[in-house]
Phi, psi and omega in degrees: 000342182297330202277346176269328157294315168310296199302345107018269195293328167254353165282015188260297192326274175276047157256346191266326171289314203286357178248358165087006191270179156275331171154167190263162174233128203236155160216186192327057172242206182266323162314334183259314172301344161307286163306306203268325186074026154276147138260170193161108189266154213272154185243206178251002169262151199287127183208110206235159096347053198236113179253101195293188190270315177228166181111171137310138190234175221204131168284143149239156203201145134296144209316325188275012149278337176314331171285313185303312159303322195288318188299329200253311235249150201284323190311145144261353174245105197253105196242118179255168177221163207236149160328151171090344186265191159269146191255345186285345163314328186264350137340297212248002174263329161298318163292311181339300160331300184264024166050030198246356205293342177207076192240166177276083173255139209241114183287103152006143196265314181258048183283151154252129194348336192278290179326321193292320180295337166259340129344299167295305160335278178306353192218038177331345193242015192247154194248120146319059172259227169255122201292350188318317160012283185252342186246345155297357166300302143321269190346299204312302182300124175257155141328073186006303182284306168336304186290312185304324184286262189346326210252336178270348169317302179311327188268324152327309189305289205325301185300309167317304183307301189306314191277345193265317200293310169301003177283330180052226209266013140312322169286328219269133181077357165262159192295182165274239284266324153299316143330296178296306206265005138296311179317306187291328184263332156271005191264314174316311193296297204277023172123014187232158187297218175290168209251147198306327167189188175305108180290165198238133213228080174260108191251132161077232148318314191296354187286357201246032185223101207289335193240072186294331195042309162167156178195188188273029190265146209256170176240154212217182222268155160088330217260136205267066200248152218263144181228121190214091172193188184184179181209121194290183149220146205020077172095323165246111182312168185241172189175089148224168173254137180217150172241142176244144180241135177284304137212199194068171166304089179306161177322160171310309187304339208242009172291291192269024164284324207276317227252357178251351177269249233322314133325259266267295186303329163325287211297317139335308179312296192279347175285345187252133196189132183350137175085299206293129168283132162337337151317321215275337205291297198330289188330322183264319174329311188295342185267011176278285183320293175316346175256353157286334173116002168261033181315311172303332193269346175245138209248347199244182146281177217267341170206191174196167178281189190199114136228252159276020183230116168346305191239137208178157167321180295246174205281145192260052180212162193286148166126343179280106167260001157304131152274144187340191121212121182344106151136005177287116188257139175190163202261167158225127185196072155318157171200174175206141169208123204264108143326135171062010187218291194206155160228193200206112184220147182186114183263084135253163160301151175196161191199118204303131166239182209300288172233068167151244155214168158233124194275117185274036171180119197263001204273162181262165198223054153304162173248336186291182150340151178245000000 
């Protein structure tokens, strides 16, 4: 995996000549795990990056970090500073070095203000931009290995939806948050990490809040409920949706709310494949809904990418003329949602091949009972 991270850092290298910049300044994210193969969540010490446009790239770290970086990560040049010091010396001597102190440098899109600002500091003489710049482009095209952690995340999903749906009317009287954390607790068991973002338990009226997350609301015959969740595995999330009824008779409305989602997501599905733009995905899906009369009613886009960053390039809404490209993984995930009564969502990953996608989830996505 070392040979792959490098090999990263230098298609980064040349997207940074082809854009004119000088190098990214990366600190504790999914970018620096990108490049580098360090994890590492951001703290309040300067744990910096830095990848020129040509040469070899370089940590500045603190000091109790130097073994753990040297240990994960392919860079070798690793320069550390001890508490009591100033770390922008070690800043501004490493770019110095690295010959970028007054280069055009593209920042982590999420440093945080304290780092951007010392930054600005240590280099007065250097032009800012975002490193998203070069590397959501890289990001979006996935990996051999990348599509496998995705395609077994999806199946982790798969297996949990399928197993939470049999409960049927076991579930009726337990809360959204009791669910959820059956839900969260069958996904470990089948193989999945921390769970991918807040799972999402929407019954009923609450189904009609697309990022609702769970609550004490008990779920009762007839409610219509919408389930949104995933887990990564070696790193990459899963991430699907299904609306479910457990038992009993659902609203009059909500037989054909589901079948115009349901419609909608095919047709996304099937629109997207190499050359097409991310738009067109939008597009068609939304002209399903829209033809049942609920154009108003799906408030969100119709998808987003998914790699180590949940939500990530690229995005599935209209005005995106990017085109598709073999290996992009994104959700198609329509939705309608009625205020005071329901909503209706039905989610998978898919991920663009040579002609046409494959869909990284399978469970099935009907509303009735399994």
């Amino acid at each position: 995996m070392t040979q792959a991270f490098e090999e990263r850092t230098r298609r980064c290298q040349q997207r940074l000549r082809a854009v004119e910049a000088d190098a990214v300044v990366l600190f504790p994210s999914t970018n620096l795990f990108y490049l580098s193969g360090f994890r590492e969540d951001p703290g309040e010490r300067h744990l910096l990056l830095f990848v020129p446009a040509t040469g070899d790239p370089a940590f500045v770290v603190p000091e109790m970090y130097d073994e753990q970086v040297a240990e994960a990560s392919w860079v070798d040049d690793v320069r550390t500073w001890s508490d009591g010091d100033d770390p922008r010396e070690l800043v501004r001597e490493a770019a110095t070095d690295l010959a970028v102190a007054d280069g055009r440098l593209l920042l982590d899109d999420r440093m945080w203000a304290l780092f951007t600002q010392d930054l600005r500091s240590a280099l007065p003489d250097a032009e800012f931009g975002l490193a998203s710049e070069v590397l959501a482009p890289l990001r979006a095209r996935k990996d051999d290995a990348e599509i496998d952690a995705l395609r077994e995340a999806g199946r982790v999903a798969d297996e949990v939806c399928v197993a939470v749906r049999e409960l049927g009317e076991e579930a009726v009287g337990t809360t959204e948050a009791e669910l959820a954390r059956e839900i969260e607790s069958r996904l470990a068991d089948a193989g999945g990490e921390d769970p991918a973002f807040e799972t999402i338990v929407g019954s009923g009226p609450n189904g009609a809040k697309p990022h609702h997350g769970h609550g004490d609301r008990e779920i009762g015959y007839g409610d219509p409920v919408v389930l949104d969740f995933g887990a990564f595995v070696d790193g990459y999330p899963g991430d699907q949706t299904r609306t479910v009824v457990f038992a009993g008779s659902p609203p009059e409305e909500f037989d054909r709310v589901h079948r115009a989602v349901l419609e909608a997501q095919r047709a996304g599905v099937e629109a997207a494949g190499p050359g097409v733009p991310a738009e067109a995905v939008d597009r068609a899906a939304r002209e399903v809904v829209e033809s049942y009369g609920y154009g108003d009613r799906f408030v969100h886009r119709t998808g987003h990418g998914v790699g180590l960053d949940v939500h990530e390039e690229p995005y599935v809404v209209e005005g995106n003329e990017t085109e598709l490209e073999p290996g992009m993984v994104f959700s198609v995930e329509p939705g309608v949602y009625l205020p005071g009564e329901f909503g209706v969502r039905i989610e998978d990953l898919v991920v663009v091949t040579e002609d046409g996608c494959e869909r990284l989830n399978d469970s099935p996505r009907t509303w009735q009972p399994l």
